[in-house]
One Martini backbone bead per residue (centre of mass of N, CA, C, O) as a GRO file, in nm:
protein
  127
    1UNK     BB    1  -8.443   2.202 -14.467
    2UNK     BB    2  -8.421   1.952 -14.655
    3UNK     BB    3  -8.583   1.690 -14.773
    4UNK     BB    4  -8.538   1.337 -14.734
    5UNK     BB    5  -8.534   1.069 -14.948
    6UNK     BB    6  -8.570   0.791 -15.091
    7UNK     BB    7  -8.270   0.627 -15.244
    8UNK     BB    8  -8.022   0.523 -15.386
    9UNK     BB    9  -7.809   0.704 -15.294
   10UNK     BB   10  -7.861   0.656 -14.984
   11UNK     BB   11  -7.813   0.364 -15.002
   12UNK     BB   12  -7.526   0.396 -15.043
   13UNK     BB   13  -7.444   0.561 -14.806
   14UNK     BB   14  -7.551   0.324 -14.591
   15UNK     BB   15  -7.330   0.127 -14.680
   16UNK     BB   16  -7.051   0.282 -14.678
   17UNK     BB   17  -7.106   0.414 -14.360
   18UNK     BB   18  -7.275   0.142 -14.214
   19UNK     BB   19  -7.184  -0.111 -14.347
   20UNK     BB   20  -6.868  -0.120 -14.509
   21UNK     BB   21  -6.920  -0.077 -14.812
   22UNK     BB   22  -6.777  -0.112 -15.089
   23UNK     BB   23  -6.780   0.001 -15.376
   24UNK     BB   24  -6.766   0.000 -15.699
   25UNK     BB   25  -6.547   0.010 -15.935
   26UNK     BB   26  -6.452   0.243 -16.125
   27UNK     BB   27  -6.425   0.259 -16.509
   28UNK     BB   28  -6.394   0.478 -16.780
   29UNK     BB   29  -6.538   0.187 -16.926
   30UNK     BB   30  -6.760   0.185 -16.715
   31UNK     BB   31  -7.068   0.271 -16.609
   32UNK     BB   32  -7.198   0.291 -16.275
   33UNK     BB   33  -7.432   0.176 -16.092
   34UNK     BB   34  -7.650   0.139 -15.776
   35UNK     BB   35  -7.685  -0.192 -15.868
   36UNK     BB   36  -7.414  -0.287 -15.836
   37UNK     BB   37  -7.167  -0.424 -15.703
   38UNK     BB   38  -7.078  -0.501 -15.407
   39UNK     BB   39  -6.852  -0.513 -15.114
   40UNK     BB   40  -6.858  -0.641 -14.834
   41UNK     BB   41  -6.719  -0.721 -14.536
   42UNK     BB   42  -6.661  -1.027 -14.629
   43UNK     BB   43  -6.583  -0.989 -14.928
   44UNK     BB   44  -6.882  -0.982 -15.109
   45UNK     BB   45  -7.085  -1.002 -15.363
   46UNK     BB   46  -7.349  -0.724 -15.403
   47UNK     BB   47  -7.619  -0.568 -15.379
   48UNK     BB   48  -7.810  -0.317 -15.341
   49UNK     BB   49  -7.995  -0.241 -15.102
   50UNK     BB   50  -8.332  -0.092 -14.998
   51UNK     BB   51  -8.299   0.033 -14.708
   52UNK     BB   52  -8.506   0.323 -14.747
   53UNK     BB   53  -8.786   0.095 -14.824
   54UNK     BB   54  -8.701  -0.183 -14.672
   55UNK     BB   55  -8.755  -0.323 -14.386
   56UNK     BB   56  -8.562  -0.548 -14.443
   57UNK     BB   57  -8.336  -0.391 -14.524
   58UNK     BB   58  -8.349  -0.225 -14.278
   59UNK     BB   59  -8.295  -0.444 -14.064
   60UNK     BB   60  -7.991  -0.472 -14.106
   61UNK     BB   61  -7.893  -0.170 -14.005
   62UNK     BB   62  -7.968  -0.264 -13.709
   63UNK     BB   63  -7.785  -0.467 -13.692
   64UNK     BB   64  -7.507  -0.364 -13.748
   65UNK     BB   65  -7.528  -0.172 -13.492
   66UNK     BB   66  -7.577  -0.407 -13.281
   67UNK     BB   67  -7.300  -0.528 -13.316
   68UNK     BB   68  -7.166  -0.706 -13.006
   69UNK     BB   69  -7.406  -0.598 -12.769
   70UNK     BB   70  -7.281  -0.310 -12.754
   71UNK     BB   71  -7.406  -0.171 -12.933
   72UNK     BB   72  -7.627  -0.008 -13.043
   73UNK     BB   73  -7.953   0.105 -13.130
   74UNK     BB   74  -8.284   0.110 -13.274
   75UNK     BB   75  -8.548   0.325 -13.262
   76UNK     BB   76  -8.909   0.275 -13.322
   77UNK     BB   77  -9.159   0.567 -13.374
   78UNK     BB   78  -9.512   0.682 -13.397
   79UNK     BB   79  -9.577   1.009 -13.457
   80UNK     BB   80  -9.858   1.258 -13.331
   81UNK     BB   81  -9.779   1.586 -13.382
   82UNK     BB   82  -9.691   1.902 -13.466
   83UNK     BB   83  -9.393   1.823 -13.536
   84UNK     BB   84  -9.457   1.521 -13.543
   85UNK     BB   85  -9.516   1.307 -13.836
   86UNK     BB   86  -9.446   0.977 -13.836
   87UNK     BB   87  -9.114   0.865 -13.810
   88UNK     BB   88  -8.912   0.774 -13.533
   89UNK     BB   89  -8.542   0.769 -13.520
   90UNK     BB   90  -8.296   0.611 -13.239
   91UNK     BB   91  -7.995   0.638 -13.069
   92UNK     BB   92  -7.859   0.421 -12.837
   93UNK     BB   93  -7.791   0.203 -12.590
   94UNK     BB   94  -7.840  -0.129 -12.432
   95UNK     BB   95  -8.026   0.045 -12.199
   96UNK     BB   96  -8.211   0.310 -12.339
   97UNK     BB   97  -7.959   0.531 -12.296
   98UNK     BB   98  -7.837   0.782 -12.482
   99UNK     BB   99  -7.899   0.972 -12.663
  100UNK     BB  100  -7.763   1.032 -12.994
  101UNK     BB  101  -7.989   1.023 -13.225
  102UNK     BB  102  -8.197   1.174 -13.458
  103UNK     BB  103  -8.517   1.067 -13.690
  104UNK     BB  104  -8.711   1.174 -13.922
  105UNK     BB  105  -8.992   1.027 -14.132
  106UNK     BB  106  -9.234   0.878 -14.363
  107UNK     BB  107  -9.039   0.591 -14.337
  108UNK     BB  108  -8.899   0.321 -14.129
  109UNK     BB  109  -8.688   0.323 -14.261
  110UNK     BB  110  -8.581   0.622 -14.322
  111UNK     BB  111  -8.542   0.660 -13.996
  112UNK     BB  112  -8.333   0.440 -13.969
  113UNK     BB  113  -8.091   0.533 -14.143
  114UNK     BB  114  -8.093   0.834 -14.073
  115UNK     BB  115  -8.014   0.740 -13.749
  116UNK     BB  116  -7.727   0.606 -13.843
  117UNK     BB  117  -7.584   0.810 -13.998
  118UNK     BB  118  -7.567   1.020 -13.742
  119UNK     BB  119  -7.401   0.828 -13.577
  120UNK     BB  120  -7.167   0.803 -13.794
  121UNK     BB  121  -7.141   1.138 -13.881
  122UNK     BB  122  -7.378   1.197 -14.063
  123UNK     BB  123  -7.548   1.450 -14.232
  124UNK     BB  124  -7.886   1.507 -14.184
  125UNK     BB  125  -8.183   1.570 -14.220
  126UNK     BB  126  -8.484   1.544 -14.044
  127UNK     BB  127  -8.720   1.589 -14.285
   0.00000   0.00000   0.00000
């Protein structure tokens, strides 16, 4: 599999598939960038935040999982064996048991990311 780096592109799609936000609505007369405002959950308009480099902004997508007590986990550890160097996140339910996907990346925002989307059901690769 190609390995996924942090980008603007799926900074968007985990706001998309994972944060449940509308992207900018696309102007034939105006090309918009995915710095472009965005509509949140609640119609408010923000910017994109940079979800897979940003620990702060990568905490939102935690958040958004956990919401409502019952709903899933992130979590995240640093692991250094053969298989895996670097951060491995998983999402698992309430309880720390039920592990539903799995994800690992060179840094914490982007296994945090890439373990949201698999569990939204986006395919992504693991490296």
């Amino acid at each position: 599999m190609s390995e996924m780096k942090a980008s603007r592109e799926l900074d968007a799609l985990v706001a998309e598939k994972v944060m449940g936000w509308t992207p900018p609505t696309h102007d034939p007369k105006h090309t918009f960038s995915y710095r472009e405002l965005w509509t949140d959950e609640h119609g408010d308009f923000c910017q994109l935040p940079r979800f897979t480099e940003r620990i702060d902004d990568a905490w939102m997508v935690v958040e958004k999982m956990a919401e409502g007590m019952d709903g899933p986990i992130i979590n995240l550890a640093w692991c250094e064996n053969p298989d895996i160097e670097g951060w491995y996140g998983w999402v698992c339910d309430m309880k720390g048991v039920g592990v539903w996907q799995a994800a690992a990346a060179d840094t914490a925002p982007l296994a945090i990311c890439k373990a949201a989307l698999k569990a939204k059901g986006v395919e992504v690769p693991d490296a």
